[in-house]
N, C-alpha and C positions, 0 to 999 in steps of 0.2 A: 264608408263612401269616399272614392277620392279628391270628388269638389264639395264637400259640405262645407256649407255657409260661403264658398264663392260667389260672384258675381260675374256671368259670361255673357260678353255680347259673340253674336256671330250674323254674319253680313252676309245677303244671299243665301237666306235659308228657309226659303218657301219650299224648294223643289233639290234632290240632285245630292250632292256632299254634304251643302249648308244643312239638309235637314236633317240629314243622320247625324250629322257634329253635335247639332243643338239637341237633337235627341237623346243619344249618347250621353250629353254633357247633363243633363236633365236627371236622369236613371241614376246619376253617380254624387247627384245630393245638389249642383246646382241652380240660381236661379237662373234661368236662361232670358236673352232679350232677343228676339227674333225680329232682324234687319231685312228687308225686302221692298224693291219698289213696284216690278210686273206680274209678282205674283204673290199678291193680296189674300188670293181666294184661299188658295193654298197655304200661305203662312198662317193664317187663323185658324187653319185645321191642325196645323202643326203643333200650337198653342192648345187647342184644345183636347188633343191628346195627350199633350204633357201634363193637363190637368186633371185630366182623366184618371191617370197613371199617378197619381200625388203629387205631382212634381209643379214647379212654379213656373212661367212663362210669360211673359209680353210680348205683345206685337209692337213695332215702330217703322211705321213705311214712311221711308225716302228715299231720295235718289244719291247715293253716298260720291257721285262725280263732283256735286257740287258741295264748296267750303263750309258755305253758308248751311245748309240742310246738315252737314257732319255735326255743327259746332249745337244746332240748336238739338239735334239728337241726344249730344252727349251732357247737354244742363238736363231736358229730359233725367239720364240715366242716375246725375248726382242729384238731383233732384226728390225722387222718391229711392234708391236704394244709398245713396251716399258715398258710394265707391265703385270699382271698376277692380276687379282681378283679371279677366280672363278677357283678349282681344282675339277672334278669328277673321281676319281676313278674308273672306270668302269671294264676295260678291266678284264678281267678272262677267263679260262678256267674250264671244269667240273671234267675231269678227271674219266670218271667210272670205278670201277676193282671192282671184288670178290676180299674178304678180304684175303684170302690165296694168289691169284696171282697177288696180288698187286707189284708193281715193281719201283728198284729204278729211273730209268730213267723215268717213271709214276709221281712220289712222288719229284723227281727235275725239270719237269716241272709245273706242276703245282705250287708245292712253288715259283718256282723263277718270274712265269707270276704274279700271285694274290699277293703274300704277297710283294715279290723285288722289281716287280714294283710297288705296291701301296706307299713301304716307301720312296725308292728315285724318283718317282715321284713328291711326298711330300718334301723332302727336296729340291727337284730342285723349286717347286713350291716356297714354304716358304721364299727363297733368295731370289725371287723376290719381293715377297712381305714385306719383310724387308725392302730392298732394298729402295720400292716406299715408303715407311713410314707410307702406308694409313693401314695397315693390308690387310684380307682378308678370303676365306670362305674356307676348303676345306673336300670334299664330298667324304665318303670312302666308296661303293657298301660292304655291306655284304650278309647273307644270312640269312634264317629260320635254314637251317642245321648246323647252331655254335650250335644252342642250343637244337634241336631234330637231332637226331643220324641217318640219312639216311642212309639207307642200301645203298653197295657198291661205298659209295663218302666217304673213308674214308681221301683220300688225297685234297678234295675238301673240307671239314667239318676240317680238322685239317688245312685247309686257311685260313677258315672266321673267323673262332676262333682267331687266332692268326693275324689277321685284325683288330678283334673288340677289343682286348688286347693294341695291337701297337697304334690306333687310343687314348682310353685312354691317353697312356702318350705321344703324339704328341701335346693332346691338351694341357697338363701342361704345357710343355715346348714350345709351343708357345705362349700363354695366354697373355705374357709380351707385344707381339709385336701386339696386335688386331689382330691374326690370328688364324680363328675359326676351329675344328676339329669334327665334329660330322659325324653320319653313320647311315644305313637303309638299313636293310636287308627286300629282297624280298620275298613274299614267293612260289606259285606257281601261276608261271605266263604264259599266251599264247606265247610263245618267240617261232620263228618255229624251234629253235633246240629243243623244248620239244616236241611240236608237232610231228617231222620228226622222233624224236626216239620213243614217245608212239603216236599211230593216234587215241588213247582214252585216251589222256591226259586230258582233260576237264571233261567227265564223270569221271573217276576213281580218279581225286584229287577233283571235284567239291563235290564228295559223302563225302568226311570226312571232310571239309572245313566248320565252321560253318555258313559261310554266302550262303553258297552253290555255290558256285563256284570259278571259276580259274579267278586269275585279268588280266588285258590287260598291255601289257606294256606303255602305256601312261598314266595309272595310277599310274606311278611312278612319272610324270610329275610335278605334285604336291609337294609331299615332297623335290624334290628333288631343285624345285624354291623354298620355303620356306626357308631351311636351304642355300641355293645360293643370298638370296636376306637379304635386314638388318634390314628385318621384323625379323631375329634371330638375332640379333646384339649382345643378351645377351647368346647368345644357344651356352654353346661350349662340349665337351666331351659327348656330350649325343647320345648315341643309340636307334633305336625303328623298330619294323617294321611291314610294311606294307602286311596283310597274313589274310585280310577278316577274323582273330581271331584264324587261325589253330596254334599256339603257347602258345595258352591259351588251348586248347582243347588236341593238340599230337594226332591225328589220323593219321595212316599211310596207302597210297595205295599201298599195296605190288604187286600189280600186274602190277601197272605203273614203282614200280621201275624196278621188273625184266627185263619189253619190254625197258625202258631204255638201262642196262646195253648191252643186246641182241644186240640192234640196234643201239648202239655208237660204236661198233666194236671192245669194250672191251674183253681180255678172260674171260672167265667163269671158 
């Protein structure tokens, strides 16, 4: 197994990537900590399938925007397992707005969910991992949209960017201590918040994708044990992602964003 006797938290994983990562990471000898604040219902199913399946699991609902709820998560995690190997970044928000009625109460949640908590997540992580002396791995969710300009996610696109920036010098500055920093951005994936906002998600991104279609969230599953496991032992600061090649191509489905924005309950 390639995480036996690891210790992985993964953030935003009721529903979508989180759940496949934790599952994923579960299957491959892990103990998994399943981070999640609006969907409760669903992360304890999550849990209880990985125990189903032999596998070890916890639930820990909060809300990782805030310092205070990161820091008391992470005595939580030193608390009954003693260390920390594995950090997934997950959790985010989308944020849709037309560019005009974008708003600042829009534009400070989203930063403070994606970007605040990914970095003291990280640094909460990082002390533990110092701490045990062994190093260790940690996995920063980004996106396609750092670097193709999605129409009305300008506060979700100026996240991942500044995700994929911070990740950079987190890897420097951890490097000393064998504590790895790399990221993977996704690109258009079956996650039922895409589906629920376009119900032609699949057709209308599958057409400009050049592998011709929309990835599955468990095919995240993959990179995301790679860079988690020490088959990357030497991988640290590196970015890449995962987007059946629509980043090398930039085609956009203007008609999926709009049904998007419509039916996130965004103004227009």
């Amino acid at each position: 197994m390639r995480l036996k006797n690891k210790i992985a938290l993964v953030t935003g994983a009721g529903k979508g990537i989180g759940k496949e990562i934790a599952e994923g990471f579960a299957a491959e000898g892990a103990k998994v900590i399943i981070n999640d604040l609006p969907n409760a219902e669903y992360a304890k199913k999550v849990v209880e399938d990985i125990k189903k399946k032999g596998g070890s699991a916890d639930f820990y609902q909060t809300d990782v925007s805030k310092v205070e709820n990161i820091r008391k998560m992470f005595s939580f995690i030193e608390e009954k397992y003693g260390k920390l190997d594995v950090l997934v970044n997950n959790a985010g928000i989308t944020g849709w707005s037309d560019f005009f009625d974008t708003e600042e109460v829009l534009f400070d949640k989203v930063i403070n969910l994606n970007v605040k908590g990914t970095l003291f997540c990280a640094i909460e992580a990082a002390k533990l991992m110092k701490k045990n002396n062994k190093g260790g791995s940690i996995i920063n969710i980004s996106s396609i949209c750092s670097v193709l300009s999605v129409k009305n996610l300008i506060c979700y696109s100026t996240s991942k960017g500044g995700i994929e920036a911070m990740s950079k010098q987190m890897a420097v500055e951890l490097a000393p201590y064998n504590i790895r920093v790399n990221t993977f951005g996704p690109g258009p994936i079956n996650t039922e918040r895409n589906l629920n906002e376009d119900p032609e998600y699949k057709e209308n991104w599958g057409r400009v994708v050049p592998m011709k279609r929309t990835g599955e969230p468990e095919e995240m599953i993959g990179p995301a044990l790679f860079l988690a496991s020490d088959e990357s032992s030497y991988v640290t600061g590196q970015l890449f992602y995962v987007d059946g090649g629509w980043s090398v191509q930039g085609k956009f489905a203007e008609d999926s964003m709009d049904s998007q924005l419509k039916n996130s309950g965004a103004k227009k």
